[in-house]
C-alpha positions, -999 to +999 in steps of 0.1 A: -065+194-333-071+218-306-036+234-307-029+274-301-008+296-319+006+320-293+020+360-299+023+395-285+020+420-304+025+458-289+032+437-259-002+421-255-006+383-255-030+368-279-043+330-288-048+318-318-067+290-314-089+258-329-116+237-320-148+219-334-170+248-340-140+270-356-109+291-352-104+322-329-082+350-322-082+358-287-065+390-264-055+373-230-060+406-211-098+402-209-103+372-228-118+395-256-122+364-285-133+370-322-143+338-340-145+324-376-155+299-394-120+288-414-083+299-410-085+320-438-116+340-431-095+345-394-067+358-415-086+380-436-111+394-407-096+394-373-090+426-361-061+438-336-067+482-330-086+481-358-061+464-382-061+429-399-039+406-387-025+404-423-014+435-422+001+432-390+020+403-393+052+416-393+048+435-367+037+406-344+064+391-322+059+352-315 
Protein backbone atom coordinates (compact mmCIF):
# COMPACT_ATOMS: atom_id res chain seq x y z
CA UNK A 1 0.00 0.00 0.00
CA UNK A 2 2.77 2.49 0.05
CA UNK A 3 2.63 3.16 3.86
CA UNK A 4 5.96 3.80 6.11
CA UNK A 5 6.83 2.53 9.28
CA UNK A 6 8.76 5.29 11.05
CA UNK A 7 11.63 4.96 14.20
CA UNK A 8 14.76 6.28 15.82
CA UNK A 9 16.87 4.32 16.94
CA UNK A 10 20.22 5.76 18.85
CA UNK A 11 18.43 8.97 17.92
CA UNK A 12 18.61 8.59 14.14
CA UNK A 13 15.36 8.55 12.11
CA UNK A 14 14.73 5.68 9.78
CA UNK A 15 11.73 4.57 7.16
CA UNK A 16 10.56 1.61 6.72
CA UNK A 17 8.88 1.67 3.75
CA UNK A 18 6.84 -0.31 0.75
CA UNK A 19 6.21 0.02 -2.77
CA UNK A 20 5.80 -2.07 -6.09
CA UNK A 21 9.34 -3.16 -6.60
CA UNK A 22 9.77 -4.11 -2.62
CA UNK A 23 10.34 -3.03 0.88
CA UNK A 24 13.17 -0.74 2.24
CA UNK A 25 14.81 0.38 5.31
CA UNK A 26 16.00 3.74 4.96
CA UNK A 27 18.38 6.32 7.41
CA UNK A 28 16.85 9.90 6.87
CA UNK A 29 20.21 11.59 7.58
CA UNK A 30 21.55 10.90 4.07
CA UNK A 31 18.86 8.97 2.67
CA UNK A 32 21.16 5.82 2.94
CA UNK A 33 18.26 3.03 1.72
CA UNK A 34 18.82 -0.85 1.73
CA UNK A 35 16.18 -2.77 -0.19
CA UNK A 36 14.54 -6.27 -0.27
CA UNK A 37 12.54 -8.27 -1.95
CA UNK A 38 9.84 -9.33 1.02
CA UNK A 39 9.26 -8.08 4.68
CA UNK A 40 10.85 -10.94 5.99
CA UNK A 41 14.03 -11.04 4.03
CA UNK A 42 14.10 -6.91 5.39
CA UNK A 43 13.71 -8.32 8.81
CA UNK A 44 16.30 -10.86 8.57
CA UNK A 45 18.93 -8.67 6.42
CA UNK A 46 18.78 -5.01 7.05
CA UNK A 47 21.46 -3.77 8.80
CA UNK A 48 21.66 -0.69 11.37
CA UNK A 49 25.89 -0.35 12.74
CA UNK A 50 26.31 -3.52 11.53
CA UNK A 51 23.39 -5.28 13.45
CA UNK A 52 20.08 -6.80 12.17
CA UNK A 53 17.11 -5.13 12.88
CA UNK A 54 15.90 -8.22 14.71
CA UNK A 55 18.26 -7.97 16.99
CA UNK A 56 17.72 -4.52 17.56
CA UNK A 57 14.30 -4.33 18.02
CA UNK A 58 14.07 -3.65 21.33
CA UNK A 59 16.20 -1.19 21.33
CA UNK A 60 14.36 0.82 18.65
CA UNK A 61 12.16 3.64 19.88
CA UNK A 62 8.96 4.25 17.57
Amino acid sequence: MGEEFQFYYQNESYWISKNQRGFYLTRVSDSYSQSFLTADDLFKNATIDGKSIHNLWDEIDI
